[in-house]
VEXKEBA-806928 format. One line per field, with one value per residue: residue number from 0; residue in one letter; x negated, y, z of N, C-alpha, C in turn. Coordinates in Angstrom, 2 decimals. Example, Ala and Ser with C-alpha at 12.3 -4.5 7.8 and 13.67 -1.06 7.14 Angstrom:
// residues 2
i	c(0,1)
aa	c(A,S)
nx	c(-13.19,-12.85)
ny	c(-5.69,-2.25)
nz	c(7.80,7.08)
cax	c(-12.30,-13.67)
cay	c(-4.50,-1.06)
caz	c(7.80,7.14)
cx	c(-13.20,-12.90)
cy	c(-3.30,0.03)
cz	c(7.80,7.87)
This chain:
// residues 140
i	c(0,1,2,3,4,5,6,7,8,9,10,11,12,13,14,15,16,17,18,19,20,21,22,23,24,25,26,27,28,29,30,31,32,33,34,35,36,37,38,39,40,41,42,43,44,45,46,47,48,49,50,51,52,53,54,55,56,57,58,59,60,61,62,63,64,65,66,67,68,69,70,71,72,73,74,75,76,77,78,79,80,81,82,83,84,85,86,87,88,89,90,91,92,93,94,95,96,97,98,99,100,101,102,103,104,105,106,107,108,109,110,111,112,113,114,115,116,117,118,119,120,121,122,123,124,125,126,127,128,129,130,131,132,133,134,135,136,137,138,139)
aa	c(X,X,X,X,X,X,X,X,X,X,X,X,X,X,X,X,X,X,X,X,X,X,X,X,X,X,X,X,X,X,X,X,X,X,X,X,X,X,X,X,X,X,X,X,X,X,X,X,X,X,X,X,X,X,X,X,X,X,X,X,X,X,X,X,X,X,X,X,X,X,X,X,X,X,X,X,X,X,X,X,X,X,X,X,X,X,X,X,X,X,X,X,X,X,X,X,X,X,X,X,X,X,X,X,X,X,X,X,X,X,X,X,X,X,X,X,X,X,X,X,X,X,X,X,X,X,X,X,X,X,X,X,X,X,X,X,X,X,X,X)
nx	c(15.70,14.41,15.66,14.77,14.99,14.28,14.95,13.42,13.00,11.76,12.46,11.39,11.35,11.41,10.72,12.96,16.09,18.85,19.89,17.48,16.08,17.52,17.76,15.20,14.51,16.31,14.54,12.02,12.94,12.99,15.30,17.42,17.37,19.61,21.65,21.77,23.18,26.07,25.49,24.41,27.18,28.82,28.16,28.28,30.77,32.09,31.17,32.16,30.57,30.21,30.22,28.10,26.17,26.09,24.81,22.13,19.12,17.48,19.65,20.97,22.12,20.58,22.57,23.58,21.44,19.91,22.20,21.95,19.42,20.20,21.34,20.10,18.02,20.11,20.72,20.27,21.63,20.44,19.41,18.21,17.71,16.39,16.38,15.74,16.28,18.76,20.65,19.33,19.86,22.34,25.82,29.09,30.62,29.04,27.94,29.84,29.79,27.58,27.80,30.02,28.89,26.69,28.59,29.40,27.67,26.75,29.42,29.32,27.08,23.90,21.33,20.50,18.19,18.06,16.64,17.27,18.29,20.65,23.58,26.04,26.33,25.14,27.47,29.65,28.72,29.23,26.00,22.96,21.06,17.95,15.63,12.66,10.66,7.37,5.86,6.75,9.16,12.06,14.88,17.51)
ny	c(-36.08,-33.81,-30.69,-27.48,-24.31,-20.72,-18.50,-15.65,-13.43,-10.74,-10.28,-10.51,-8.95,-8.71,-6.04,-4.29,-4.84,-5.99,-8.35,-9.36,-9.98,-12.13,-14.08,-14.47,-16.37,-18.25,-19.06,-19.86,-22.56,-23.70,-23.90,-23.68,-21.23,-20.50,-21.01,-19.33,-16.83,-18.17,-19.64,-17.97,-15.76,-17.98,-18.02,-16.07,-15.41,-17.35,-16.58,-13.99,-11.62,-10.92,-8.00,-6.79,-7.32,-5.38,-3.30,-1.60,-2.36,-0.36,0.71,-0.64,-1.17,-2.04,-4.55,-5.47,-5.85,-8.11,-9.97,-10.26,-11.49,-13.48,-14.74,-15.33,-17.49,-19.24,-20.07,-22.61,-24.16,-25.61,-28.94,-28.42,-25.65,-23.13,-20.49,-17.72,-15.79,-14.73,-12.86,-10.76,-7.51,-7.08,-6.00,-7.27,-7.71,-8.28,-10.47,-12.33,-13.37,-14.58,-16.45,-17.95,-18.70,-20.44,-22.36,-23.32,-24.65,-26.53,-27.70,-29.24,-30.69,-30.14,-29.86,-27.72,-25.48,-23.06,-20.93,-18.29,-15.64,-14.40,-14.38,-14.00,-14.67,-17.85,-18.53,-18.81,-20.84,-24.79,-26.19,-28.31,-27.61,-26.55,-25.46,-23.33,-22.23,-20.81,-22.12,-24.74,-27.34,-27.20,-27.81,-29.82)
nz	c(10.12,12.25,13.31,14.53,16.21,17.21,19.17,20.88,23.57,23.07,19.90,16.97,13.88,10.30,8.57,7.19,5.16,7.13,5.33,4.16,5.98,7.42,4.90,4.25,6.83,6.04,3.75,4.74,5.68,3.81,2.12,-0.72,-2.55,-3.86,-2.18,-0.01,0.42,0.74,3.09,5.17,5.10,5.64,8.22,9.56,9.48,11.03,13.84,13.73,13.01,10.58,10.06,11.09,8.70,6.62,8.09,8.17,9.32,10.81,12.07,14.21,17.59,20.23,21.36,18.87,17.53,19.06,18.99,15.80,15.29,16.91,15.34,12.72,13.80,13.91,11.45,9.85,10.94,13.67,15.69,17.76,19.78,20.79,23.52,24.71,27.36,26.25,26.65,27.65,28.94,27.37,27.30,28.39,26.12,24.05,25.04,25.50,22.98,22.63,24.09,23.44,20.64,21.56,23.13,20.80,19.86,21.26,21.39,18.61,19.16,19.49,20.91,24.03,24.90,27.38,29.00,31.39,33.76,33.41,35.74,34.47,32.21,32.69,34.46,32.31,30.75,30.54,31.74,32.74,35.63,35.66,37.84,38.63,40.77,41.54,39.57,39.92,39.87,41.72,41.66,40.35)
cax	c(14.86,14.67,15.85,14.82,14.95,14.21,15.40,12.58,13.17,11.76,12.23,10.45,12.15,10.94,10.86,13.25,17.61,19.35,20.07,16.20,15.57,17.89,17.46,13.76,14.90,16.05,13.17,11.16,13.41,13.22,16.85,17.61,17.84,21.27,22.75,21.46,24.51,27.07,25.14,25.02,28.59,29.77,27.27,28.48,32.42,32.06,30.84,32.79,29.73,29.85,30.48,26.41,25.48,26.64,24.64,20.89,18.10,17.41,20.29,21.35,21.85,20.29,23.22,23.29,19.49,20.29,23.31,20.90,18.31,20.22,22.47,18.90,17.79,21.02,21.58,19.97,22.19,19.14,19.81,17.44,18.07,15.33,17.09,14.81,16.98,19.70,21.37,18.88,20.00,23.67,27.02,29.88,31.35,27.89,27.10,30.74,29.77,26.35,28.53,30.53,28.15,26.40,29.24,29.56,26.45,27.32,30.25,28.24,25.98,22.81,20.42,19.91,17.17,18.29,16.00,18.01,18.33,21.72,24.55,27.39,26.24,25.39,29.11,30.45,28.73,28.21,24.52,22.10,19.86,16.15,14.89,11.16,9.54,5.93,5.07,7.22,10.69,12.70,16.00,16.96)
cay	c(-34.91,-32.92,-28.96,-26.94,-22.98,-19.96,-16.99,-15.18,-12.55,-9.77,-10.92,-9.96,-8.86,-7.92,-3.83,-4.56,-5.14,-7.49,-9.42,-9.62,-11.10,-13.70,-14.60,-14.95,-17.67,-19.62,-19.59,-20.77,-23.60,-24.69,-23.70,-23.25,-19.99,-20.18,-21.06,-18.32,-15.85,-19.00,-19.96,-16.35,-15.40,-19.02,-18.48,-14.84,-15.55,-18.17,-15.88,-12.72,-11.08,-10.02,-7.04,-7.23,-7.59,-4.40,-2.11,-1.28,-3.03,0.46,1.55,-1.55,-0.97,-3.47,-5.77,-6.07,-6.09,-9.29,-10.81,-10.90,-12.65,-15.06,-15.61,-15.86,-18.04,-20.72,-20.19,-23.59,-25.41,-26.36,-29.64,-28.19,-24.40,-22.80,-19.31,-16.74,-14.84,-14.53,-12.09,-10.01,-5.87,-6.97,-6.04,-8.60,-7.96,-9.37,-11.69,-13.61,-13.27,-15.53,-17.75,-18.93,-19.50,-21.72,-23.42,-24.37,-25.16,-28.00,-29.16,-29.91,-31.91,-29.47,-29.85,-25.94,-25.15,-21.75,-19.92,-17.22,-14.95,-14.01,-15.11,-13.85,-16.03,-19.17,-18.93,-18.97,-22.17,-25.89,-26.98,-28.69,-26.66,-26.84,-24.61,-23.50,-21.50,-20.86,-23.49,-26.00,-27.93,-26.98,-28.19,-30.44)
caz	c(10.32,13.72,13.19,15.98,16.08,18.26,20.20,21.64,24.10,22.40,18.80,16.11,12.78,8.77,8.81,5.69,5.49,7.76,4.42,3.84,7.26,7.24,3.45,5.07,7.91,5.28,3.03,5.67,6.32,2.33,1.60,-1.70,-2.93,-4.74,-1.00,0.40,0.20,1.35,4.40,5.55,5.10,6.59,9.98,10.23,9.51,12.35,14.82,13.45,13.24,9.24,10.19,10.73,7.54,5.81,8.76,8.13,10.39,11.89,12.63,15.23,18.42,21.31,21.09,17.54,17.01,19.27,17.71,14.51,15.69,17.19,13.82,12.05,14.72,14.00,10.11,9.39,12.07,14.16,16.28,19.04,19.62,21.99,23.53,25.92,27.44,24.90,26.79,28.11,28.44,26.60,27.62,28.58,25.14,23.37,26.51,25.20,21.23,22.76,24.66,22.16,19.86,22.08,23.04,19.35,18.88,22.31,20.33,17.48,20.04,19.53,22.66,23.88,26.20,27.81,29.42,32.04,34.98,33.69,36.18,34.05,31.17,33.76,34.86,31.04,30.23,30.90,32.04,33.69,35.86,36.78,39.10,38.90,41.60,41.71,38.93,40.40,39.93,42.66,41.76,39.05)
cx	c(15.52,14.87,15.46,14.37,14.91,14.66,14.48,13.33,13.06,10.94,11.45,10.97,11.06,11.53,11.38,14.62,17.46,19.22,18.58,15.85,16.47,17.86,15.63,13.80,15.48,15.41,12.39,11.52,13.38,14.77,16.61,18.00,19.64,22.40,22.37,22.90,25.47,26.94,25.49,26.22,28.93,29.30,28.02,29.81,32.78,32.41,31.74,31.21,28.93,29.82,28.60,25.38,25.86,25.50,22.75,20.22,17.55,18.18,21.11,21.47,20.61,20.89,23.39,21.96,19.79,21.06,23.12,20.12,18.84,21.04,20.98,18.81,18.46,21.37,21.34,20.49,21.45,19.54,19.13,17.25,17.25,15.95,16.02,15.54,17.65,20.11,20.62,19.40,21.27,24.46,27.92,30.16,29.99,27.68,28.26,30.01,28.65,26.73,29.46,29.75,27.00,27.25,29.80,28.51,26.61,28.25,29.92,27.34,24.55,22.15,19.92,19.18,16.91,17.11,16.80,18.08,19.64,22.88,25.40,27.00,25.95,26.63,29.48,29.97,28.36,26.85,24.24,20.94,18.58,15.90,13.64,10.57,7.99,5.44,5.95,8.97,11.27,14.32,16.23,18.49)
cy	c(-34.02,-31.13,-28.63,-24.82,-21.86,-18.85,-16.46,-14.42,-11.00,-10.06,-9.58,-9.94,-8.38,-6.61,-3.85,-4.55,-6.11,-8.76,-9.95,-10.56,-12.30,-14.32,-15.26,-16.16,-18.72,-20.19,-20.28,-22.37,-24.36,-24.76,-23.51,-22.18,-19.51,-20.32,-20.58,-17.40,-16.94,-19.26,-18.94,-15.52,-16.85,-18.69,-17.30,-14.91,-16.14,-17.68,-14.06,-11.53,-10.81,-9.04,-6.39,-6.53,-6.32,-2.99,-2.30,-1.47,-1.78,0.84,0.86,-0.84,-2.01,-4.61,-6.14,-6.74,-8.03,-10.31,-11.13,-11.52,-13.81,-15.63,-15.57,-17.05,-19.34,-21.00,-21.28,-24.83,-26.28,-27.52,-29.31,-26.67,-24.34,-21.15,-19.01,-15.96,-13.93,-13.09,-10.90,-8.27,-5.79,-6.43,-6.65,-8.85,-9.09,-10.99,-12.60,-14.05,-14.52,-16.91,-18.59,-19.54,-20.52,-22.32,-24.24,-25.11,-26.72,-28.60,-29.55,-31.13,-31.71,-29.63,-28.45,-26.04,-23.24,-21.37,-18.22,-16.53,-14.44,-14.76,-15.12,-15.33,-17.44,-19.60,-18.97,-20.51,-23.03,-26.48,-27.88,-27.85,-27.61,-25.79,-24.72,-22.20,-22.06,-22.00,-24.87,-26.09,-27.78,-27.52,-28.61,-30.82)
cz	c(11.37,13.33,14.42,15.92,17.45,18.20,21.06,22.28,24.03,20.50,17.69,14.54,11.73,8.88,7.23,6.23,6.53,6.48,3.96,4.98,7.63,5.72,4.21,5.94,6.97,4.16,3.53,5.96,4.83,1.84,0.24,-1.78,-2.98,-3.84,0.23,1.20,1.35,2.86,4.89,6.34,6.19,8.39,10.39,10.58,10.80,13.75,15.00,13.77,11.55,9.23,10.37,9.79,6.72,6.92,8.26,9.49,11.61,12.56,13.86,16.45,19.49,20.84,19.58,16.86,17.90,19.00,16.58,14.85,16.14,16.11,12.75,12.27,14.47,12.25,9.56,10.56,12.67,15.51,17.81,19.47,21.61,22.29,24.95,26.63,26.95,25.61,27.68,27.86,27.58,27.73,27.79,27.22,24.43,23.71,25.79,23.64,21.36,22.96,24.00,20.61,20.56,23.12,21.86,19.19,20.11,21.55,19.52,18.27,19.83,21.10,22.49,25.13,26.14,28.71,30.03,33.47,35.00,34.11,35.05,32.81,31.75,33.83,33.52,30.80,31.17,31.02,32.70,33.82,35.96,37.24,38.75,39.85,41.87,40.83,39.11,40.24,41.56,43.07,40.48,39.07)
């Protein structure tokens, strides 16, 4: 069975806790309840990004409001990870926090289809480009 998960660009959250909206991402996915909590904690510990989970959904900034969504986004270790412009409107500090979690998600051997305009994050990781101007492959 194929996992595959997203990162919109301007994501879309439950007007509820952080712990509500990812408890939510893995209901959807048919998790069991009772490994709820474990997943959670293990995705956040990973990333150092428990720190997270203790702040209230309003009170995020940008880069956090983003750093949740994309630890929603991976909490079911999706083998196909779809990202919109992960790093849209971050700061370098965030822009790394992105980049290392998808360079884990490469050592794992996840196929990521980035979507970007941001150099700084280009230069942090390994790809393959495509190019599309006007509709069209331009460079491949």
């Amino acid at each position: 069975k194929t996992t595959m998960s997203y990162l919109f660009q301007n994501a879309i959250v439950l007007n509820r806790s952080i712990e509500d909206n990812l408890n939510h991402a893995l209901y959807c996915q048919d998790i069991k309840k009772n490994e709820w909590k474990n997943i959670i904690l293990q995705s956040a510990k990973e990333f150092d990004l428990e720190h997270l989970l203790q702040l209230n959904i309003r009170s995020l900034s940008g880069g956090e409001f983003q750093l949740l969504t994309l630890l929603r986004s991976i909490l079911n270790s999706p083998d196909i990870l779809f990202l919109d412009e992960p790093t849209n409107n971050l700061d370098l500090h965030n822009i790394k926090i992105i980049v290392k979690i998808i360079k884990s998600f490469q050592k794992k051997g996840a196929s990521i289809l980035l979507v970007s305009h941001d150099e700084n994050l280009l230069s942090m990781i390994e790809y393959d480009q495509i190019s599309i101007n006007e509709g069209r492959i331009v460079y491949d």
